[in-house]
N, CA, C and O atoms as a GROMACS GRO file, in nm:
protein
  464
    1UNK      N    1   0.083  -0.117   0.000
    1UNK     CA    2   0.000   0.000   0.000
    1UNK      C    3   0.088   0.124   0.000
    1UNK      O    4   0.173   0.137   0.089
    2UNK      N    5   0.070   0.239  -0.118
    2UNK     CA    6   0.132   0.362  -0.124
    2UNK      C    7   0.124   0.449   0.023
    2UNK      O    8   0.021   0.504   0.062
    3UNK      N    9   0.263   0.450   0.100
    3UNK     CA   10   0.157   0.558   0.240
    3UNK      C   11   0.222   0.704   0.166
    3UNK      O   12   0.126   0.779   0.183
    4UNK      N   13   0.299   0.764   0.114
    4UNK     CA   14   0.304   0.882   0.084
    4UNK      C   15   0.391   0.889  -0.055
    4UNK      O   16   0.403   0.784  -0.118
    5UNK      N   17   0.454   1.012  -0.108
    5UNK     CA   18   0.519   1.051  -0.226
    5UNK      C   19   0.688   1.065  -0.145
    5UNK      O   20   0.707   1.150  -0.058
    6UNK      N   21   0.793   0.975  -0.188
    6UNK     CA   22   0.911   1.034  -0.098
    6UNK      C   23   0.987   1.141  -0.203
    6UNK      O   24   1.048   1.232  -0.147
    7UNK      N   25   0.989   1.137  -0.365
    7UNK     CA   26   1.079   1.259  -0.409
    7UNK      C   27   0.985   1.227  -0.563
    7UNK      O   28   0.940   1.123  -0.613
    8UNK      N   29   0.982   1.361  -0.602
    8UNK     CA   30   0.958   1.389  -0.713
    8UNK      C   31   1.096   1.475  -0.856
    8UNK      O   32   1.170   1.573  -0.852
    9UNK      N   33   1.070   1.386  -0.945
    9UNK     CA   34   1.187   1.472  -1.021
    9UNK      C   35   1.169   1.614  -1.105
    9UNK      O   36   1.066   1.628  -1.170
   10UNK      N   37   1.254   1.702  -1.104
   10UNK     CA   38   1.252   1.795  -1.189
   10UNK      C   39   1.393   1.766  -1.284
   10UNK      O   40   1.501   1.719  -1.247
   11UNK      N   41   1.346   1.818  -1.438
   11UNK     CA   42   1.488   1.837  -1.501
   11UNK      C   43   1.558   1.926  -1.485
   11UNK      O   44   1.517   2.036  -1.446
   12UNK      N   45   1.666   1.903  -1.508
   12UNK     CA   46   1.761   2.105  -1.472
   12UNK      C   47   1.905   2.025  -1.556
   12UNK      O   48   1.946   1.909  -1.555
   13UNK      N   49   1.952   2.154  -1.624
   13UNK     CA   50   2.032   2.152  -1.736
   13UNK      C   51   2.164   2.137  -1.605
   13UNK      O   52   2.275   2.112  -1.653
   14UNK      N   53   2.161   2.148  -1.466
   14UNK     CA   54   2.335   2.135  -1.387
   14UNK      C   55   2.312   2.086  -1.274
   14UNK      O   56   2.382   2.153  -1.198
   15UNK      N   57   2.243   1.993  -1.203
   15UNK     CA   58   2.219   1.994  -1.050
   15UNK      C   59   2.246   2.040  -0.959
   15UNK      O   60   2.181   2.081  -0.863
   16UNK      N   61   2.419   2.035  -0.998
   16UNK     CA   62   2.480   2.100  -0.819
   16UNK      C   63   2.431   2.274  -0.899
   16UNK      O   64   2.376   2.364  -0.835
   17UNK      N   65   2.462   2.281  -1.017
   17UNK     CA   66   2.399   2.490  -0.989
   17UNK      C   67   2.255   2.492  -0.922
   17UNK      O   68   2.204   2.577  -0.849
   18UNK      N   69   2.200   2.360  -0.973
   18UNK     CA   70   2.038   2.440  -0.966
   18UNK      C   71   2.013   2.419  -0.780
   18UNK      O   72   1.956   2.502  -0.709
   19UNK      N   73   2.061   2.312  -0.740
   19UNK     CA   74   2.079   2.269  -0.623
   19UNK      C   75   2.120   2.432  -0.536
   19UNK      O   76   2.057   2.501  -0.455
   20UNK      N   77   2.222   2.443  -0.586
   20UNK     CA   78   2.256   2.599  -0.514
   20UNK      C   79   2.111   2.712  -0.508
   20UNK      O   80   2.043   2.735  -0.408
   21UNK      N   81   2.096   2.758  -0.614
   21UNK     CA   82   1.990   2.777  -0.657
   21UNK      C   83   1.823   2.790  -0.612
   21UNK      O   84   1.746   2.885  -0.596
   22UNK      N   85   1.812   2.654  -0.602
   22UNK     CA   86   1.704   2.656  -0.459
   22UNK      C   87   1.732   2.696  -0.298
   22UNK      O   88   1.659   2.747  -0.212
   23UNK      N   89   1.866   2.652  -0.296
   23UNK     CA   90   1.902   2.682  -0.180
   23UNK      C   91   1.876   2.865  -0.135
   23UNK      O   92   1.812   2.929  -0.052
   24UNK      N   93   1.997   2.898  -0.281
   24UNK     CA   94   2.032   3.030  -0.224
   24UNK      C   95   1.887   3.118  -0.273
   24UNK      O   96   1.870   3.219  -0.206
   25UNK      N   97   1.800   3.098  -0.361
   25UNK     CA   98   1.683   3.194  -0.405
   25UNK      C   99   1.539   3.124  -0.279
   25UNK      O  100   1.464   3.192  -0.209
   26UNK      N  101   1.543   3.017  -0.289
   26UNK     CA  102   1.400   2.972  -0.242
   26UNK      C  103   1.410   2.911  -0.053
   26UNK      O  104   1.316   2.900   0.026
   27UNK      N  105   1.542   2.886  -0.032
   27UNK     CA  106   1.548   2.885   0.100
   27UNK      C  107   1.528   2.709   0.108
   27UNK      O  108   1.453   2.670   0.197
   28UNK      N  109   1.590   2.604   0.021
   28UNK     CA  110   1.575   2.512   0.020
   28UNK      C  111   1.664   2.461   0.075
   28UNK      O  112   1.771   2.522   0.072
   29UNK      N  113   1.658   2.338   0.145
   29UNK     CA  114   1.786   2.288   0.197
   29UNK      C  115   1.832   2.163   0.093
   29UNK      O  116   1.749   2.092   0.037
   30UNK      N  117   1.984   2.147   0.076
   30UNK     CA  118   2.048   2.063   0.024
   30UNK      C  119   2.046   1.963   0.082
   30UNK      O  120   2.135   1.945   0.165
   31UNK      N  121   1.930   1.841   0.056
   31UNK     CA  122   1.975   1.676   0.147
   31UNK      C  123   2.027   1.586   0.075
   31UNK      O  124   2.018   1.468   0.108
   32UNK      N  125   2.103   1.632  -0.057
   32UNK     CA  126   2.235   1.473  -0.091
   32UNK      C  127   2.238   1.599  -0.223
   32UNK      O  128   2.178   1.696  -0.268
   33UNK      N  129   2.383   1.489  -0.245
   33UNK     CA  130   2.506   1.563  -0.336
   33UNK      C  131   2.571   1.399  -0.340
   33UNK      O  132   2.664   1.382  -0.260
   34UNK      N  133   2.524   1.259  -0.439
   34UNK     CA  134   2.581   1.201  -0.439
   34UNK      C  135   2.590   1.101  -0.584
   34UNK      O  136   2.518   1.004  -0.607
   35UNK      N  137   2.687   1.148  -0.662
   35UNK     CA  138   2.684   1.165  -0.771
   35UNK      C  139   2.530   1.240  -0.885
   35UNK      O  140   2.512   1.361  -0.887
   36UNK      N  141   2.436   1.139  -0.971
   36UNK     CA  142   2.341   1.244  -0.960
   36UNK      C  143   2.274   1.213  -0.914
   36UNK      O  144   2.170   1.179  -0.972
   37UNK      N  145   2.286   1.204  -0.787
   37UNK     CA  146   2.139   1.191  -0.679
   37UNK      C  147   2.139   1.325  -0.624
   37UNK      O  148   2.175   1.329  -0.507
   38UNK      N  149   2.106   1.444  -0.680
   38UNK     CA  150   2.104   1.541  -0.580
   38UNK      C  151   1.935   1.575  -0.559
   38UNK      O  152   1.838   1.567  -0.634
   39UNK      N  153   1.960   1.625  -0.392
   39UNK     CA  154   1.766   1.642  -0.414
   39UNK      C  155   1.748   1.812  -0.331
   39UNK      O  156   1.849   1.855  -0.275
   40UNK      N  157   1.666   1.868  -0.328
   40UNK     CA  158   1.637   1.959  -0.239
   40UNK      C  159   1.504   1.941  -0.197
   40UNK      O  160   1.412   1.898  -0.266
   41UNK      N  161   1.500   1.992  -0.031
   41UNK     CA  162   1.344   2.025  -0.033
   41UNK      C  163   1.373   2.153   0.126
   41UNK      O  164   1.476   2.192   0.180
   42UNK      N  165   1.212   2.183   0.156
   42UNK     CA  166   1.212   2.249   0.272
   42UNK      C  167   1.251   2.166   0.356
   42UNK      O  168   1.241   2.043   0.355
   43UNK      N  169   1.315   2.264   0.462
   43UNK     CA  170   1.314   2.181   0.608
   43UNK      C  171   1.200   2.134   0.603
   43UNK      O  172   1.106   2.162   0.529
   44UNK      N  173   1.222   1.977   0.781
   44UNK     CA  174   1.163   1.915   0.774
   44UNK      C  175   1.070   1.882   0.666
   44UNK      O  176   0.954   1.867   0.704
   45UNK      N  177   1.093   1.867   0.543
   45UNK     CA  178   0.943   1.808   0.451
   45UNK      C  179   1.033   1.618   0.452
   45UNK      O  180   1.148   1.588   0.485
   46UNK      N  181   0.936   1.541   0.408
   46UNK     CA  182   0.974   1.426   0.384
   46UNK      C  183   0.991   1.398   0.269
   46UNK      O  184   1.060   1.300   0.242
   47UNK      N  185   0.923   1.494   0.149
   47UNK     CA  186   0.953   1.479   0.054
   47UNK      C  187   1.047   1.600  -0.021
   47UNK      O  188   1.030   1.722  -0.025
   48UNK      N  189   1.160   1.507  -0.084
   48UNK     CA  190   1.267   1.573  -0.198
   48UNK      C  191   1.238   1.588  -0.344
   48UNK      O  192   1.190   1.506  -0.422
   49UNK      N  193   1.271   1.698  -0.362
   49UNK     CA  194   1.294   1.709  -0.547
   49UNK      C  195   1.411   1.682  -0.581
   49UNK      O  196   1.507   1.752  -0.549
   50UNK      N  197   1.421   1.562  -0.661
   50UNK     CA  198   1.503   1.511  -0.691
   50UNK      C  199   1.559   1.566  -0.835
   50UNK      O  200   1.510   1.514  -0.935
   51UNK      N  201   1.685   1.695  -0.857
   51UNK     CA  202   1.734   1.748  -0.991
   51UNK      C  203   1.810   1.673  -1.024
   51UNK      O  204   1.909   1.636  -0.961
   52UNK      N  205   1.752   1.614  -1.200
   52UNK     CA  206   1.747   1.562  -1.252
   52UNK      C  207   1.857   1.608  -1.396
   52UNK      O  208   1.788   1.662  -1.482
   53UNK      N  209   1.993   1.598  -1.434
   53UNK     CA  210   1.969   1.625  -1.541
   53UNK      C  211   1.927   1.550  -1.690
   53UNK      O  212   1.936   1.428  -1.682
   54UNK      N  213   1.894   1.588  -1.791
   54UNK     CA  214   1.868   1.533  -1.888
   54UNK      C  215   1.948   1.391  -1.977
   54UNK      O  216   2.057   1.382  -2.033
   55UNK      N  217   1.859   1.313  -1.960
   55UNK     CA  218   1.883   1.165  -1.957
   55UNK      C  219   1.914   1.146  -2.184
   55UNK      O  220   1.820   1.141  -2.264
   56UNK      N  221   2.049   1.142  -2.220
   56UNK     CA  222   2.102   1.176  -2.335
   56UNK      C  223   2.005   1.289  -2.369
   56UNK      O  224   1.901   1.254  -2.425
   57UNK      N  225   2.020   1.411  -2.346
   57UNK     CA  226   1.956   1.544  -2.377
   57UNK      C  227   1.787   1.582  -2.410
   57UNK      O  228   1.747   1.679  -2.475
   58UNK      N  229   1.717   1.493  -2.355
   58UNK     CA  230   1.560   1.482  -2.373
   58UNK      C  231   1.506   1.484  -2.230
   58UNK      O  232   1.384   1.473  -2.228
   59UNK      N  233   1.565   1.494  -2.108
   59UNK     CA  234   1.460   1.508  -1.950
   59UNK      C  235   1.509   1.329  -1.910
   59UNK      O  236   1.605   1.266  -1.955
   60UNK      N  237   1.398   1.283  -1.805
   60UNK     CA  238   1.417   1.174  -1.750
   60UNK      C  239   1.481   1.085  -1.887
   60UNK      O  240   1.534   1.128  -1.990
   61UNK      N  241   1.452   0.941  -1.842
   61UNK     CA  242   1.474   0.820  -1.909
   61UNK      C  243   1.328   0.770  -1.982
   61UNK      O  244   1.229   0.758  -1.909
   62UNK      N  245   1.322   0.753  -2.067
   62UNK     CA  246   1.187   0.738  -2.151
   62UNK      C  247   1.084   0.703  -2.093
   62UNK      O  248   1.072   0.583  -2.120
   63UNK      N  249   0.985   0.740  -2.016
   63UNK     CA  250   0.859   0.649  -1.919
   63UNK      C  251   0.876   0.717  -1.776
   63UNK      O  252   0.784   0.749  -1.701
   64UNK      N  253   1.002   0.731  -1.754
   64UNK     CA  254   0.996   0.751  -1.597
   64UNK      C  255   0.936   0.853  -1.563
   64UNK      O  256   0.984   0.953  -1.617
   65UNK      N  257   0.841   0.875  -1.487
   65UNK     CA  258   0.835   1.023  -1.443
   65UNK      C  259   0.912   1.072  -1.332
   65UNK      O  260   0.899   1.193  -1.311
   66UNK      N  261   1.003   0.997  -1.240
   66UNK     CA  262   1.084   1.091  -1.164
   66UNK      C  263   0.996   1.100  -1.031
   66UNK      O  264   1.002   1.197  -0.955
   67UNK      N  265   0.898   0.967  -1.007
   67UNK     CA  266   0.781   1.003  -0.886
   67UNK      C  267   0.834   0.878  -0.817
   67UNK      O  268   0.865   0.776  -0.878
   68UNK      N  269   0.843   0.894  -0.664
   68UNK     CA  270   0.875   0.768  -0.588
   68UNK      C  271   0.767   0.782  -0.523
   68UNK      O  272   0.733   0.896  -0.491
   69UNK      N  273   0.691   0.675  -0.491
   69UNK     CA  274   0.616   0.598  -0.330
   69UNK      C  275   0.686   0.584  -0.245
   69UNK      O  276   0.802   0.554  -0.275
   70UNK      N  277   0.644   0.603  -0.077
   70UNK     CA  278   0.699   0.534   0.015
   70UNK      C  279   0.600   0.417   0.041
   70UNK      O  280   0.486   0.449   0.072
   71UNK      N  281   0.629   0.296   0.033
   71UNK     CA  282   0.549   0.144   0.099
   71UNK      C  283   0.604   0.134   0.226
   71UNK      O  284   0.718   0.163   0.261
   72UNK      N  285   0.486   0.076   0.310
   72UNK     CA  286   0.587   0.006   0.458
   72UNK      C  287   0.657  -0.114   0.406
   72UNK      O  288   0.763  -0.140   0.463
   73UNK      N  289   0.609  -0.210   0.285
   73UNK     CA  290   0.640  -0.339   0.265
   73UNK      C  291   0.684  -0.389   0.121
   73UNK      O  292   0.590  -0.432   0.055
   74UNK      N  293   0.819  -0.391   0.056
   74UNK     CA  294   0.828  -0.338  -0.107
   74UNK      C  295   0.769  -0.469  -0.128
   74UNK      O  296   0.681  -0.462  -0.213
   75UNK      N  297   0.786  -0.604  -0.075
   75UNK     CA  298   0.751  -0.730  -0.083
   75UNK      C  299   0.599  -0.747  -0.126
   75UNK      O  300   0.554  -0.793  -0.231
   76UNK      N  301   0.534  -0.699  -0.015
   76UNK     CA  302   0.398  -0.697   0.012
   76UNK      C  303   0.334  -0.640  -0.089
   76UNK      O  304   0.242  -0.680  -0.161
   77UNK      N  305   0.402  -0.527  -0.086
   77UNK     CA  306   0.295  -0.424  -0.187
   77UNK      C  307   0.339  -0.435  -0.351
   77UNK      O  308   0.286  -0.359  -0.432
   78UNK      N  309   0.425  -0.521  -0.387
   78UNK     CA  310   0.489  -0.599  -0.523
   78UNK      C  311   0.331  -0.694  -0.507
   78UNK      O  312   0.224  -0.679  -0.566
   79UNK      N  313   0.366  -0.778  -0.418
   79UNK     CA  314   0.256  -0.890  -0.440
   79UNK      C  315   0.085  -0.797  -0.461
   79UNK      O  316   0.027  -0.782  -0.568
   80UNK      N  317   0.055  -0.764  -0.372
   80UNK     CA  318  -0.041  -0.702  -0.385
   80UNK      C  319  -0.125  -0.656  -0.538
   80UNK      O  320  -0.225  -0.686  -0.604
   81UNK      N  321   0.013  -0.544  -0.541
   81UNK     CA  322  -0.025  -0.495  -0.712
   81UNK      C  323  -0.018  -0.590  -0.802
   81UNK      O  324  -0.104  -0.610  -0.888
   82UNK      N  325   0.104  -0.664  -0.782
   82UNK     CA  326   0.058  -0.773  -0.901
   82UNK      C  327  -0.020  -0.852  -0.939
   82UNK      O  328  -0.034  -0.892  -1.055
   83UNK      N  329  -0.094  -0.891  -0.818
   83UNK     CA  330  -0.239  -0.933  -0.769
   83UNK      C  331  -0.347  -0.871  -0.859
   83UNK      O  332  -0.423  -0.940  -0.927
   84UNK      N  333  -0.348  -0.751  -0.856
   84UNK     CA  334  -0.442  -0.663  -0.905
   84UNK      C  335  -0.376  -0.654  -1.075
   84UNK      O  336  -0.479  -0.651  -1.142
   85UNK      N  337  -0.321  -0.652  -1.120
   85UNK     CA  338  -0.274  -0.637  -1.235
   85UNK      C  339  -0.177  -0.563  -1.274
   85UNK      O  340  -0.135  -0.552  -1.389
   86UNK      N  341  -0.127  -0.492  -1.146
   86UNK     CA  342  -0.073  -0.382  -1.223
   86UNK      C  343   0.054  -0.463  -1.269
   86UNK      O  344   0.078  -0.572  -1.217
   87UNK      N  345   0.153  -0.401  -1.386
   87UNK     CA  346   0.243  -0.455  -1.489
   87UNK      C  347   0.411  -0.391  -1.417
   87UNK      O  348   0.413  -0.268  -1.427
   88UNK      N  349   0.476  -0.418  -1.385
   88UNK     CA  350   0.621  -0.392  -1.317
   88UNK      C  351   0.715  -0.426  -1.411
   88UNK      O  352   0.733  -0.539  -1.456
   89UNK      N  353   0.795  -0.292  -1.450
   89UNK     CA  354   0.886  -0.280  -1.530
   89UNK      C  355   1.010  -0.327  -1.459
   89UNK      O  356   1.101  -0.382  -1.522
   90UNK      N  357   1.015  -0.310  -1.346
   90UNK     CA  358   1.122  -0.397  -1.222
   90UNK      C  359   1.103  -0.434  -1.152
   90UNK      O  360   1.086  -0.358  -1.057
   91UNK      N  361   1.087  -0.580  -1.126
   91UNK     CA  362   1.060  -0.650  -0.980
   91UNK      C  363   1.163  -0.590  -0.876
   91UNK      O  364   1.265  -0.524  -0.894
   92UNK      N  365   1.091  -0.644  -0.741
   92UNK     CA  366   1.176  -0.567  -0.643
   92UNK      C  367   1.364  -0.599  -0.625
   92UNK      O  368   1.425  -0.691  -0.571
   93UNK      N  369   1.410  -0.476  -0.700
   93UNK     CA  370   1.584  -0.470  -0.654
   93UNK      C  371   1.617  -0.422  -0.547
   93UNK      O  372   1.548  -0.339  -0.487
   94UNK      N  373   1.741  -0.472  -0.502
   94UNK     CA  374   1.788  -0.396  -0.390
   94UNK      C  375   1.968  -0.384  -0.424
   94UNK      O  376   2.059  -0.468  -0.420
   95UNK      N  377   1.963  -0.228  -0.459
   95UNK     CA  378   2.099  -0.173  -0.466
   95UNK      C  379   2.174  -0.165  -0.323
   95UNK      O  380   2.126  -0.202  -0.215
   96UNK      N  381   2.305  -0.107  -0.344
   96UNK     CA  382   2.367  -0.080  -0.255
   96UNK      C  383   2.329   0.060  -0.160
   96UNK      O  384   2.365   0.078  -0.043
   97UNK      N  385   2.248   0.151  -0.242
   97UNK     CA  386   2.136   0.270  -0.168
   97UNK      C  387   2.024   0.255  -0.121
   97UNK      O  388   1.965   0.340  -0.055
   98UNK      N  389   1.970   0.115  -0.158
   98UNK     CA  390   1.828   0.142  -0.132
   98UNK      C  391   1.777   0.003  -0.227
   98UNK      O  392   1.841  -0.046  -0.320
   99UNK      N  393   1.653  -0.038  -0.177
   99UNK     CA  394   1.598  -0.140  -0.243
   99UNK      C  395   1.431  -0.062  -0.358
   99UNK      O  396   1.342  -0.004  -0.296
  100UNK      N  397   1.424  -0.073  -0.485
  100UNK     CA  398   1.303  -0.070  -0.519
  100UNK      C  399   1.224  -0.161  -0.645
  100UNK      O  400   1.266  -0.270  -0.684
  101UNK      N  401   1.130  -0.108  -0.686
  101UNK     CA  402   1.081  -0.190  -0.790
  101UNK      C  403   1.005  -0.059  -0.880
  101UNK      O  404   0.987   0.050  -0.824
  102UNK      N  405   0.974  -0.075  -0.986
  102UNK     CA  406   0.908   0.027  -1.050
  102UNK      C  407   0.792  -0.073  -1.193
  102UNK      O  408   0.818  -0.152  -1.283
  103UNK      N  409   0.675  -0.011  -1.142
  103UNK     CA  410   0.520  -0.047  -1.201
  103UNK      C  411   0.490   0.116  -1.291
  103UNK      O  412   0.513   0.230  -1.251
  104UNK      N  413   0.436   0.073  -1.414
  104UNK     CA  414   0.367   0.119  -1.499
  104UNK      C  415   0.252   0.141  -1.516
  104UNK      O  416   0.180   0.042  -1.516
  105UNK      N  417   0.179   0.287  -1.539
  105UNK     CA  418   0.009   0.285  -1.532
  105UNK      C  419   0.030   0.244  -1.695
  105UNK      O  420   0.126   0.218  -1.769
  106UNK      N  421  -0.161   0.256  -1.709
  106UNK     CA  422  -0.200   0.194  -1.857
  106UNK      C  423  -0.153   0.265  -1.962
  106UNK      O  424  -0.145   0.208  -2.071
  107UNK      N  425  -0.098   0.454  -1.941
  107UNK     CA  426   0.005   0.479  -2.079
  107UNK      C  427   0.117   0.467  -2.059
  107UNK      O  428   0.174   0.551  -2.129
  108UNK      N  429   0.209   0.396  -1.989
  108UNK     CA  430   0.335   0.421  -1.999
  108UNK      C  431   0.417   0.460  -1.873
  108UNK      O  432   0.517   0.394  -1.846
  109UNK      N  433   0.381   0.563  -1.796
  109UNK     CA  434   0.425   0.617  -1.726
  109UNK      C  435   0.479   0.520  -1.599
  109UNK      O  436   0.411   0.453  -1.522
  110UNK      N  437   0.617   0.535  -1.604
  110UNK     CA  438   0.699   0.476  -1.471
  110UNK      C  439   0.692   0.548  -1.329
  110UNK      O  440   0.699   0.668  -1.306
  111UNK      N  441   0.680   0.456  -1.254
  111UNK     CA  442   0.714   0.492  -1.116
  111UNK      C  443   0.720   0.375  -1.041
  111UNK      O  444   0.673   0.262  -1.054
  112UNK      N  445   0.832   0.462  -0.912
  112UNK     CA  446   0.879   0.397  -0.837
  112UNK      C  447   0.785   0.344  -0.674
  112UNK      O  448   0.685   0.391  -0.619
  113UNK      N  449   0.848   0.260  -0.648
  113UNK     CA  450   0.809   0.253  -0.499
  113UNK      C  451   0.916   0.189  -0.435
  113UNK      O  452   0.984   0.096  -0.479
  114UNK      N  453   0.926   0.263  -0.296
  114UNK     CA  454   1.032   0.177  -0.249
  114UNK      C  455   1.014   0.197  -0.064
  114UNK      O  456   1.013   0.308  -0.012
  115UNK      N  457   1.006   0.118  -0.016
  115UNK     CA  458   1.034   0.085   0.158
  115UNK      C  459   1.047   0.226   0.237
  115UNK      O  460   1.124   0.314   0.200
  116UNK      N  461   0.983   0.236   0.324
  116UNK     CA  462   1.062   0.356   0.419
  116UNK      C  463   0.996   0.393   0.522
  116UNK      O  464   1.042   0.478   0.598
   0.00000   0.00000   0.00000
């Protein structure tokens, strides 16, 4: 079960500038600088914008929209949806950052979910 949104992506032509950027114009705080994982958001928010730059010069990666879920259960809520039909472009991985899986609505559009 989806309990909230943990980062949403924006594109931006430099991360660490635009990263500055929010910081220094909008009062955003910098929570990672790790390779391109950079994200900003307000204090305390739970959710990050994750700057994105352009994936070979067109925005994300073809489908993705750049939207994560937080699940209590990536296991559970894999089974679940798949239950229901929904179609998973990645069963559940688990990197060395983080474990997720990513499901597809009926046009296309990717997103993530992952544990937290």
């Amino acid at each position: 079960m989806i309990q909230s949104i943990i980062d949403v992506a924006v594109v931006v032509s430099k991360a660490e500038k635009s990263a500055e950027w929010y910081r220094d114009k909008l009062g955003l705080e910098i929570r990672a600088r790790e390779g391109h994982w950079v994200t900003v958001a307000p204090k305390g928010s739970d959710v990050v914008l994750h700057l994105c730059e352009p994936f070979e010069g067109n925005g994300p990666e073809p489908g993705n929209t750049g939207i994560a879920f937080r699940v209590k259960s990536l296991d559970e809520t894999y089974a679940e949806f798949s239950k229901k039909g929904v179609e998973f472009t990645v069963k559940p991985t688990k990197e060395e950052w983080g474990s997720y899986a990513m499901f597809k609505d009926p046009d296309g559009n990717e997103f993530w979910i992952m544990p937290g």
